[in-house]
DRENDO-1510 file (C-alpha; in Angstrom, 1 decimal, always signed):
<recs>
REC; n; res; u; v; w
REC; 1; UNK; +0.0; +0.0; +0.0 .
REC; 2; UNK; +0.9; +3.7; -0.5 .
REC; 3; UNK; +2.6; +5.2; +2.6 .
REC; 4; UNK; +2.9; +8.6; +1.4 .
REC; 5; UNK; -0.3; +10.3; +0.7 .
REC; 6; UNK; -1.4; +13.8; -0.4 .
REC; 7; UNK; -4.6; +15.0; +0.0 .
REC; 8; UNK; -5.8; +18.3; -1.2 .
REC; 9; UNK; -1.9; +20.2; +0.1 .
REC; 10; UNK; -1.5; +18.1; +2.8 .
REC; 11; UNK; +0.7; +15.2; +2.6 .
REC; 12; UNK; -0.3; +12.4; +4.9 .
REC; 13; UNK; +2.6; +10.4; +5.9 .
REC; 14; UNK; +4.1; +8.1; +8.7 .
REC; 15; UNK; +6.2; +11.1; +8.9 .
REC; 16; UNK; +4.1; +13.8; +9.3 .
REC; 17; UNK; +2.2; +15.6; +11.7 .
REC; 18; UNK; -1.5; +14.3; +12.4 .
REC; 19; UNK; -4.4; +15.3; +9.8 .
REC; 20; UNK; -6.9; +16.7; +12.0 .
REC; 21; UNK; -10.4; +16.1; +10.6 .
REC; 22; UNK; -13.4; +18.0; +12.4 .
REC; 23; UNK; -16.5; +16.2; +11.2 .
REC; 24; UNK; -19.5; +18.3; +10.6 .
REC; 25; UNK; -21.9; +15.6; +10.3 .
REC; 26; UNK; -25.6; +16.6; +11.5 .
REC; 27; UNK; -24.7; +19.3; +14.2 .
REC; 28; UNK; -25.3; +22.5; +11.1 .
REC; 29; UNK; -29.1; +22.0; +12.6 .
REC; 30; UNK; -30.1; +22.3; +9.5 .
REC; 31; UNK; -29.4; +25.9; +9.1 .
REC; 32; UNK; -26.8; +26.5; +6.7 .
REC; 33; UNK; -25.0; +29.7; +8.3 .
REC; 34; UNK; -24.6; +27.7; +11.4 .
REC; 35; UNK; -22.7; +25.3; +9.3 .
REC; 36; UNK; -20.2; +28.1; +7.9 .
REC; 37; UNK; -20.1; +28.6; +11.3 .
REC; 38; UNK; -18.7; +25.3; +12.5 .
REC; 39; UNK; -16.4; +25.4; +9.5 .
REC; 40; UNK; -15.0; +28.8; +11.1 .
REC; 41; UNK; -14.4; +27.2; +14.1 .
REC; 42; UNK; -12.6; +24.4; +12.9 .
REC; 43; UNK; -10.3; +26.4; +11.3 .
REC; 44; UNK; -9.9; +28.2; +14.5 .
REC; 45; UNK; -9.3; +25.4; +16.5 .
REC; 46; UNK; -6.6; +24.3; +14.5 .
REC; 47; UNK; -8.1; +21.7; +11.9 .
REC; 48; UNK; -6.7; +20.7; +8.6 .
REC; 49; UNK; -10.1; +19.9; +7.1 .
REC; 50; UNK; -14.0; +19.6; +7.8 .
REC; 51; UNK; -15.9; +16.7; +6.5 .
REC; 52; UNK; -19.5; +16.5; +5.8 .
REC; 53; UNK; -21.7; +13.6; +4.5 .
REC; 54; UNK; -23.3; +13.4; +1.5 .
REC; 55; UNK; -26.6; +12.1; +0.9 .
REC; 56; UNK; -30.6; +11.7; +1.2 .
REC; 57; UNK; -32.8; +9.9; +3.6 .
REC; 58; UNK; -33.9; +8.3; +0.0 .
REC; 59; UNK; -30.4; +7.6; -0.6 .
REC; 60; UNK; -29.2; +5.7; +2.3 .
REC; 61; UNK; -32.4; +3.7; +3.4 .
REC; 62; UNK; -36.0; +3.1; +2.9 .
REC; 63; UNK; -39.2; +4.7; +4.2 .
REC; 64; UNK; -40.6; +2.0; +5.9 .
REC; 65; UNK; -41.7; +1.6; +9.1 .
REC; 66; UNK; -40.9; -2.1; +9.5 .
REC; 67; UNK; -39.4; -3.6; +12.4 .
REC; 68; UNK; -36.1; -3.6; +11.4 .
REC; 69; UNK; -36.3; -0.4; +10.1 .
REC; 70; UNK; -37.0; +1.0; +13.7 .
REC; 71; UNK; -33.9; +2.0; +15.7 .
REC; 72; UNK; -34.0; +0.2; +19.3 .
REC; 73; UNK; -31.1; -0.9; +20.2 .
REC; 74; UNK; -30.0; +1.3; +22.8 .
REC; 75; UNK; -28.3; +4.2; +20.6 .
REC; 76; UNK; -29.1; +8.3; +21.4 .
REC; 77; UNK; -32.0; +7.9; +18.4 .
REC; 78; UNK; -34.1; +4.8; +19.7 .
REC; 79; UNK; -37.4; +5.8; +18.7 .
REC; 80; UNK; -37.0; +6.8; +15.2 .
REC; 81; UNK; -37.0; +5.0; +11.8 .
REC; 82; UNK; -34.1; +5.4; +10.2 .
REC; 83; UNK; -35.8; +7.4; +7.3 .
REC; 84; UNK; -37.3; +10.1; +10.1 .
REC; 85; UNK; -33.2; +9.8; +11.4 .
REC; 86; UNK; -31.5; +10.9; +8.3 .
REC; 87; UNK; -34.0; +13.3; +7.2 .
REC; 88; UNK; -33.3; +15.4; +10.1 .
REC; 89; UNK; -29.3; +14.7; +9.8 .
REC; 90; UNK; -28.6; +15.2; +6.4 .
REC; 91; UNK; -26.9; +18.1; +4.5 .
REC; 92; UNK; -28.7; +19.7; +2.0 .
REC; 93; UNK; -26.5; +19.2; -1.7 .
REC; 94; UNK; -27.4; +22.4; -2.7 .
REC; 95; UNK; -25.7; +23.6; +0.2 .
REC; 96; UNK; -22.3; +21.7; -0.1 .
REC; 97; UNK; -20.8; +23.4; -2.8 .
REC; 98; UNK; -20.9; +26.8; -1.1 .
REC; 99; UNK; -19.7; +25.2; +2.6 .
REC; 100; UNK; -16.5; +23.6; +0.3 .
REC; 101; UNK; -15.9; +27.4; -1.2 .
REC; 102; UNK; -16.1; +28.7; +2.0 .
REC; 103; UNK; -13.6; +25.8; +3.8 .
REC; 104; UNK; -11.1; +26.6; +0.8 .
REC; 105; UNK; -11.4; +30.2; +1.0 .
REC; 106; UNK; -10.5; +29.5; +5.1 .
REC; 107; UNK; -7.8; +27.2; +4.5 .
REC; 108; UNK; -8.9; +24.3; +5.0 .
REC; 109; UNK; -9.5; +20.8; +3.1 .
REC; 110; UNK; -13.0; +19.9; +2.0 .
REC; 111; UNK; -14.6; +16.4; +1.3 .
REC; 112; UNK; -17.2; +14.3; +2.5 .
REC; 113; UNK; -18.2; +10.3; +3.1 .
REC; 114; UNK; -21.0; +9.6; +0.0 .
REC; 115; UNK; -23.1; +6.5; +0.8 .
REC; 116; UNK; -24.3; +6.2; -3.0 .
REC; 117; UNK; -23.2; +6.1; -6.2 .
REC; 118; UNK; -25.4; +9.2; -7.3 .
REC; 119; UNK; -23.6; +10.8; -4.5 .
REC; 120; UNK; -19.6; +9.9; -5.5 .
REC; 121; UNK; -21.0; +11.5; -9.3 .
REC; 122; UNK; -21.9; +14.3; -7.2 .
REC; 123; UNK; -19.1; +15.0; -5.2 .
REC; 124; UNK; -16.7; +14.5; -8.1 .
REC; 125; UNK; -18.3; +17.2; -10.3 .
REC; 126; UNK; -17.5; +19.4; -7.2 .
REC; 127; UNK; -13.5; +18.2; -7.1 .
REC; 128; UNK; -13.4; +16.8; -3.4 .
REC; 129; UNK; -9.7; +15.7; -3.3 .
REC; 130; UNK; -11.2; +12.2; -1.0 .
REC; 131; UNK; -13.2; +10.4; +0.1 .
REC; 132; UNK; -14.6; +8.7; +3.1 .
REC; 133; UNK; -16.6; +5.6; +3.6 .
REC; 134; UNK; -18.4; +5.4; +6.6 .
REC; 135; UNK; -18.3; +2.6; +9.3 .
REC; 136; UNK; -21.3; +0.9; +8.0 .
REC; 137; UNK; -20.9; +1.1; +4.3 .
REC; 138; UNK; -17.4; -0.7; +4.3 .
REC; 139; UNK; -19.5; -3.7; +3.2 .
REC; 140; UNK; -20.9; -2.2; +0.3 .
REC; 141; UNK; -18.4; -3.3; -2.1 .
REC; 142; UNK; -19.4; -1.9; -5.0 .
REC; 143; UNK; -20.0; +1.8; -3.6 .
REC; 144; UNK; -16.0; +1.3; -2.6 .
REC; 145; UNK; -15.1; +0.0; -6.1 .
REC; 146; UNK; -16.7; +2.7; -7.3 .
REC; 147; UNK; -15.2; +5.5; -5.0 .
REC; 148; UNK; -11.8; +3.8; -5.7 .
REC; 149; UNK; -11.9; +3.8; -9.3 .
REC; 150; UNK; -12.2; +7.5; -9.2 .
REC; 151; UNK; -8.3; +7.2; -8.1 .
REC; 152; UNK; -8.1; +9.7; -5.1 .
REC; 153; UNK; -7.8; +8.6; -1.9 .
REC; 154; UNK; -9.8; +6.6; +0.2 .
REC; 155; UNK; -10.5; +6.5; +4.0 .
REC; 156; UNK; -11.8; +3.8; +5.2 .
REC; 157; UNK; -13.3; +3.9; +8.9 .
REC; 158; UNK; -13.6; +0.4; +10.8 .
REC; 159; UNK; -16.3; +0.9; +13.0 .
REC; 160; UNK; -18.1; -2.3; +12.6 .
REC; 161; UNK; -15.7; -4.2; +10.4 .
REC; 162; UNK; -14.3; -7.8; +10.6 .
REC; 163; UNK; -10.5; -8.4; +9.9 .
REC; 164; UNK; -12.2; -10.1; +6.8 .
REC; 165; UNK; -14.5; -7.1; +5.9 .
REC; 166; UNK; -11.4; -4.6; +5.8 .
REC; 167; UNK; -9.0; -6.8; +4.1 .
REC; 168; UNK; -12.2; -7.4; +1.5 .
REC; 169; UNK; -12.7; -3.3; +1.3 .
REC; 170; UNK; -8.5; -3.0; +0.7 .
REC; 171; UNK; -8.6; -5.6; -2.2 .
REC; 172; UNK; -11.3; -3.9; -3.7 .
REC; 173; UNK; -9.2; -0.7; -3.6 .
REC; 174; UNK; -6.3; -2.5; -4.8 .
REC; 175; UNK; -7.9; -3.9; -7.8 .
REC; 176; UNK; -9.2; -0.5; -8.7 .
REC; 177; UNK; -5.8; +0.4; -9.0 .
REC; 178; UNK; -5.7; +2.4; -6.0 .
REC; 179; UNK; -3.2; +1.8; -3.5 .
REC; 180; UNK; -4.0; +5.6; -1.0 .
REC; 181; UNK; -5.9; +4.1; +1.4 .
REC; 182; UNK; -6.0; +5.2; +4.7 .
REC; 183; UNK; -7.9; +3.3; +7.4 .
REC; 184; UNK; -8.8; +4.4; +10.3 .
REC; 185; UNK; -9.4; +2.8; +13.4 .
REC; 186; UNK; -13.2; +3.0; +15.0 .
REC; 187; UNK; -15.8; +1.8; +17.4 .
REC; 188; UNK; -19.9; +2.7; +16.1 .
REC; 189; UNK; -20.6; +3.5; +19.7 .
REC; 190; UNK; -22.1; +7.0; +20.5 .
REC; 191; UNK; -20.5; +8.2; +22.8 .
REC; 192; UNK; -17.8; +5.2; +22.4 .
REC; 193; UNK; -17.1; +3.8; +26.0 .
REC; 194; UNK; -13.4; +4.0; +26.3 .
REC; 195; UNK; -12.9; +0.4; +27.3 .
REC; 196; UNK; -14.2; -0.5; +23.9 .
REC; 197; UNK; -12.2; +1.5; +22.2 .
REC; 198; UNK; -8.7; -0.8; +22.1 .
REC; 199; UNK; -6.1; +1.3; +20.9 .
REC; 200; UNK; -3.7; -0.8; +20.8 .
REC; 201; UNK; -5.1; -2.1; +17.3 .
REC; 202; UNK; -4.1; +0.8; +15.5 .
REC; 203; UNK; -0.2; -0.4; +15.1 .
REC; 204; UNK; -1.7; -3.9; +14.3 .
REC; 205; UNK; -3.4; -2.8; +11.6 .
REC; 206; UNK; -0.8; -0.6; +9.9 .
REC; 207; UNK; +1.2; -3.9; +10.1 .
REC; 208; UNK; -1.0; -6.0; +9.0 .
REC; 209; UNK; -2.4; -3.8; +6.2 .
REC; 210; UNK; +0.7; -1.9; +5.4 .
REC; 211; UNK; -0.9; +1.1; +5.5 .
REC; 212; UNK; -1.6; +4.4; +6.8 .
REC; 213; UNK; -3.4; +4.4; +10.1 .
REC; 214; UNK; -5.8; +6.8; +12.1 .
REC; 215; UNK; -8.8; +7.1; +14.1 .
REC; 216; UNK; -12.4; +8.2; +13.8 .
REC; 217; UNK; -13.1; +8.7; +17.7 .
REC; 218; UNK; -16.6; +8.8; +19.5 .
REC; 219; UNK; -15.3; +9.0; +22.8 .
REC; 220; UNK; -15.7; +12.0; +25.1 .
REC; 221; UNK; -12.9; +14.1; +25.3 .
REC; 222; UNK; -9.4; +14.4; +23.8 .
REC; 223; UNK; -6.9; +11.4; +25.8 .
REC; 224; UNK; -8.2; +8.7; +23.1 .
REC; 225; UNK; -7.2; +11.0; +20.1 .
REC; 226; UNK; -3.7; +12.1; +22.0 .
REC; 227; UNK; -3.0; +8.1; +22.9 .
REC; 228; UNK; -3.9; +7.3; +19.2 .
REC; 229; UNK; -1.5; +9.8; +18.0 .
REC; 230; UNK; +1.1; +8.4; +20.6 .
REC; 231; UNK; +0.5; +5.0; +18.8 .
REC; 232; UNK; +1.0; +5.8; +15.4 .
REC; 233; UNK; -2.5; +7.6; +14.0 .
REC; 234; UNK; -1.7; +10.0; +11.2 .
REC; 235; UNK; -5.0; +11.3; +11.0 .
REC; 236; UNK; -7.7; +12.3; +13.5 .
REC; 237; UNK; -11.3; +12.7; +13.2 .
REC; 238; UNK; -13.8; +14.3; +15.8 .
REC; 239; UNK; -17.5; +15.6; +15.4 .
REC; 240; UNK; -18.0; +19.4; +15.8 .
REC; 241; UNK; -20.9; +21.3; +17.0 .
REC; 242; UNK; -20.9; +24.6; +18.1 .
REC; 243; UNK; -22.7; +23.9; +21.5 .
REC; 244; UNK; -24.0; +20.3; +22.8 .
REC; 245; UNK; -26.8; +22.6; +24.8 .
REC; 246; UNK; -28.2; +23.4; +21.2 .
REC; 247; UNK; -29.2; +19.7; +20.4 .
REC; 248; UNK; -28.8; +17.9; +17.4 .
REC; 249; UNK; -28.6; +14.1; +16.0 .
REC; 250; UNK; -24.6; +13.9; +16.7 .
REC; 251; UNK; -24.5; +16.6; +19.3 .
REC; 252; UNK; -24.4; +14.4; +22.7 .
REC; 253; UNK; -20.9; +13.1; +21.4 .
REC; 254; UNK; -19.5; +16.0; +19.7 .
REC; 255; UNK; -16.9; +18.4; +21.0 .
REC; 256; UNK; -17.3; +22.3; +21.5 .
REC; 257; UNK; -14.6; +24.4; +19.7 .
REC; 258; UNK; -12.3; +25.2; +22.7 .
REC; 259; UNK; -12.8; +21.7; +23.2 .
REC; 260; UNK; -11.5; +20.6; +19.7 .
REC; 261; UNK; -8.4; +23.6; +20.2 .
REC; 262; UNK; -7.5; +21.8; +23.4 .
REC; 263; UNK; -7.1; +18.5; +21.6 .
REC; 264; UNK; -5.3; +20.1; +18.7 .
REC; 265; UNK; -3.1; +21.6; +21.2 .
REC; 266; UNK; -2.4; +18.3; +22.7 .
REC; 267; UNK; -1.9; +16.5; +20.3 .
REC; 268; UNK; +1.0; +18.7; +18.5 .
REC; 269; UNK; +2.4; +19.3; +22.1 .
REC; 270; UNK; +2.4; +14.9; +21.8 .
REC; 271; UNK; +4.4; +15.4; +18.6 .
REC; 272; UNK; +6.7; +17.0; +19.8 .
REC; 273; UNK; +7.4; +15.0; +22.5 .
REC; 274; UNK; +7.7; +11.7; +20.0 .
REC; 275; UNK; +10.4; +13.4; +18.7 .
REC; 276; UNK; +12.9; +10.4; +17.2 .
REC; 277; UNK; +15.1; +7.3; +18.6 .
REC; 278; UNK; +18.1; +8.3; +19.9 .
REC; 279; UNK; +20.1; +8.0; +23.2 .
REC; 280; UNK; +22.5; +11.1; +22.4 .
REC; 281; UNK; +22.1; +13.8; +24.8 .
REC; 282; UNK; +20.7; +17.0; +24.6 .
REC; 283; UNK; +22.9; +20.1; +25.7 .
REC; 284; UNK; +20.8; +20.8; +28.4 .
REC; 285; UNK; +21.1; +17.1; +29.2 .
REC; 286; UNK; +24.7; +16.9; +29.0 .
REC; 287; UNK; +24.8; +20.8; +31.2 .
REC; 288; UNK; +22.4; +18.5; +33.9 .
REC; 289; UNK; +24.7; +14.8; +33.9 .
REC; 290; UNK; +27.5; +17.3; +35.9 .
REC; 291; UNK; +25.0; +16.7; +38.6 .
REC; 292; UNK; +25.0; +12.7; +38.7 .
REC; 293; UNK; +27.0; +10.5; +40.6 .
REC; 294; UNK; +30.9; +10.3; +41.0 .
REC; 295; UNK; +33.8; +9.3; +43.0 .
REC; 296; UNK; +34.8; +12.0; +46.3 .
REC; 297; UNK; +37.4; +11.9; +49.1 .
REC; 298; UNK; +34.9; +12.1; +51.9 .
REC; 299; UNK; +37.9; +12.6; +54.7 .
REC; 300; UNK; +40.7; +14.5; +54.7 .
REC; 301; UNK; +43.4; +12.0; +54.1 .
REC; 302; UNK; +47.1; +11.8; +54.5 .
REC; 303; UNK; +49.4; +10.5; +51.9 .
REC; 304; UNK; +49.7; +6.6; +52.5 .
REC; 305; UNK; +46.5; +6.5; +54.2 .
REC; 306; UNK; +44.4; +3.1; +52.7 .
REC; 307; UNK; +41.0; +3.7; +51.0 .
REC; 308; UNK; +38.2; +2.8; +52.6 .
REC; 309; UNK; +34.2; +3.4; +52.6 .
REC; 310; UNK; +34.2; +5.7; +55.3 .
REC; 311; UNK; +36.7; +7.9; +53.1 .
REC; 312; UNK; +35.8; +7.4; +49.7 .
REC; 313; UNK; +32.1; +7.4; +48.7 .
REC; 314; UNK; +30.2; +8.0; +45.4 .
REC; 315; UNK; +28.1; +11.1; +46.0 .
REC; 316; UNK; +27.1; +13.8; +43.6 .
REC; 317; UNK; +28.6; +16.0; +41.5 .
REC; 318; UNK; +30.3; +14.2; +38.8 .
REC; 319; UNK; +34.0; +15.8; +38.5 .
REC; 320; UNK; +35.2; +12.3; +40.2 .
REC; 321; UNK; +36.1; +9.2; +38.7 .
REC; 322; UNK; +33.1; +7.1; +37.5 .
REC; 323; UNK; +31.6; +4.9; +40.1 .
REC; 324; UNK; +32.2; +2.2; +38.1 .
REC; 325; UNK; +35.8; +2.5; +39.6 .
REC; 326; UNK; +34.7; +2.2; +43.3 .
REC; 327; UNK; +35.9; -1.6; +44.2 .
REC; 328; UNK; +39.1; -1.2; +42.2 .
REC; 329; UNK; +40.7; +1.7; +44.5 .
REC; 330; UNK; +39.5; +0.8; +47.9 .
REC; 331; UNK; +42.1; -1.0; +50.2 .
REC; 332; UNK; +45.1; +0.9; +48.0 .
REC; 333; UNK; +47.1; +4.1; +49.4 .
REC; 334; UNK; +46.2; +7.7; +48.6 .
REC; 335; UNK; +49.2; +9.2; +46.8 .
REC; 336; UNK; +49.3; +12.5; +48.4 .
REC; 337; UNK; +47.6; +14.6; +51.4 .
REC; 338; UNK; +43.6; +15.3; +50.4 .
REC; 339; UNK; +41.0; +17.1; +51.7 .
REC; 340; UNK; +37.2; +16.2; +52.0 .
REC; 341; UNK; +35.4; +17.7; +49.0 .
REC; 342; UNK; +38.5; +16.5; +46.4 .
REC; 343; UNK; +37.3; +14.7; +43.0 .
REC; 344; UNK; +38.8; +11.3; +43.3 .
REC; 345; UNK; +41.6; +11.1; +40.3 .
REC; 346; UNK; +43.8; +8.3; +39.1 .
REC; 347; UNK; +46.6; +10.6; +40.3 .
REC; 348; UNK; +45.4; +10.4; +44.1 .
REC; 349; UNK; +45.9; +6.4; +43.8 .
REC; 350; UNK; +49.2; +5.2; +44.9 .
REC; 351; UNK; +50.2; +2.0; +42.5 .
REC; 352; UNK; +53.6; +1.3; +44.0 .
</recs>
């Protein structure tokens, strides 16, 4: 798989910093200045792009009110067909053209997850540099063949995937002749508890896939997103609302902008702190190792006298010998009158 990936002027890479994604999803209300809103805010916060979702309640399911079209098992929208759901939470298309002007015009990237094939037409028409595919479309092979062919890259979130569903959605990528794919680790639990969350897949599955690695997180709060990052995630991605008090079909799990800033924050402050392998020293290290241990004469001595561990200890600073020569001089002579406080030398060591 491609490790390197560019996406709109970002370049995605095991190297670089995290791509922070602020997901718009159903918190615009339905009122389209409130969504160039949250696209200002995620530009203030710090975030590299804002992703939407493209499609209808027509698109994505059927109006039925069937049992298994209900929702009741447990979820913030019990209650509600999944028609009624996504006619509330959708994103009007003749609005998305306008919110992707106004991301550009702010800086940041612009694309969206489509969840039909009339929608990947759409959103290519309006140049997206990506795409997403959702948790629960990752089994709908042919809407990922045909989101692959179109030879951008592809995110692929694993919120309800088997090890067989992803490497099935990867395959499908490959033999579209698109090797940018970038998966992303994730749990379709809203809020996600953080036990269920398991972390530590996210190296696992850039080994096992050979790919780039992120995560899509539900949990409340930032330490998920800053461990991720700690573990290898190259790209992040967080709902956004402007206020949880103002309600909304994704607003219970969704994080306020100074909230989002604060994770940002973190998570560059965690970057930082990565830095690389290495064992050299810094000089502020080297400036703070005068203070370790080292050999002292801890008596004043006379010349002849025998070292012993009442006269000759290891104590900080470190402008002695290394302790390392401690058993070696004890029981020989000093060489020459010393005083307490004197760095321990080869020359004070009498080797007639």
């Amino acid at each position: 798989m491609k490790k390197e990936i560019r996406l709109g002027n970002h370049v995605i890479s095991e190297n670089s910093p995290a791509f922070i994604v602020a997901e718009m999803s159903a918190n615009h209300n339905m009122d389209y200045d409130r969504a160039v809103a949250i696209i200002r805010a995620a530009k203030d916060a710090g975030a590299d792009a804002i992703k939407i979702q493209t499609y209808t309640a027509d698109t994505i399911t059927l109006d039925c009110d069937d049992d298994c079209f209900q929702i009741t098992q447990g979820t913030l929208w019990d209650g509600m067909t999944l028609h009624k759901l996504y006619e509330k939470a959708y994103t009007p298309w003749e609005w998305q053209g306008k919110l992707k002007e106004a991301a550009l015009e702010m800086g940041l990237e612009f694309f969206s997850s489509p969840f039909d094939a009339g929608s990947v037409d759409f959103l290519e028409e309006l140049g997206v540099p990506a795409y997403k595919v959702a948790s629960f479309e990752i089994t709908d092979i042919p809407l990922i063949r045909k989101i692959a062919q179109k030879g951008k890259p592809v995110i692929l979130a694993t919120g309800v995937a088997r090890l067989s569903d992803i490497d099935l959605a990867l395959r499908t990528c490959r033999e579209a002749g698109n090797e940018e794919v970038i998966l992303l680790k994730c749990t379709s639990a809203y809020p996600t508890p953080y036990e269920d969350v398991n972390l530590r897949t996210i190296p696992s599955m850039r080994d096992t896939f050979d790919c780039v690695v992120g995560l899509s997180d539900h949990t409340m709060g930032n330490a998920v997103a800053g461990a991720a990052v700690a573990l290898g995630a190259r790209m992040v991605e967080k709902h956004l609302t402007l206020s949880r008090a103002d309600g909304g079909a994704d607003s219970a799990f969704s994080m306020e902008p100074g909230e989002f800033k604060e994770m940002v924050d973190n998570i560059r402050k965690i970057e930082a702190a990565l830095g690389k392998v290495t064992y050299d020293l810094t000089p502020g290290q080297q400036r703070e190792r005068e203070h370790s241990r080292s050999l002292f004469i801890a008596k004043d001595m006379k010349a002849g006298e025998i070292f012993t561990p009442e006269n000759l200890r290891s104590v900080r600073p470190a402008y002695g010998l290394h302790t390392m020569y401690y058993e070696d001089i004890l029981g020989k002579k000093i060489s020459r009158d010393a005083r307490m406080g004197t760095p321990m030398s080869w020359e004070l060591v009498d080797f007639s």
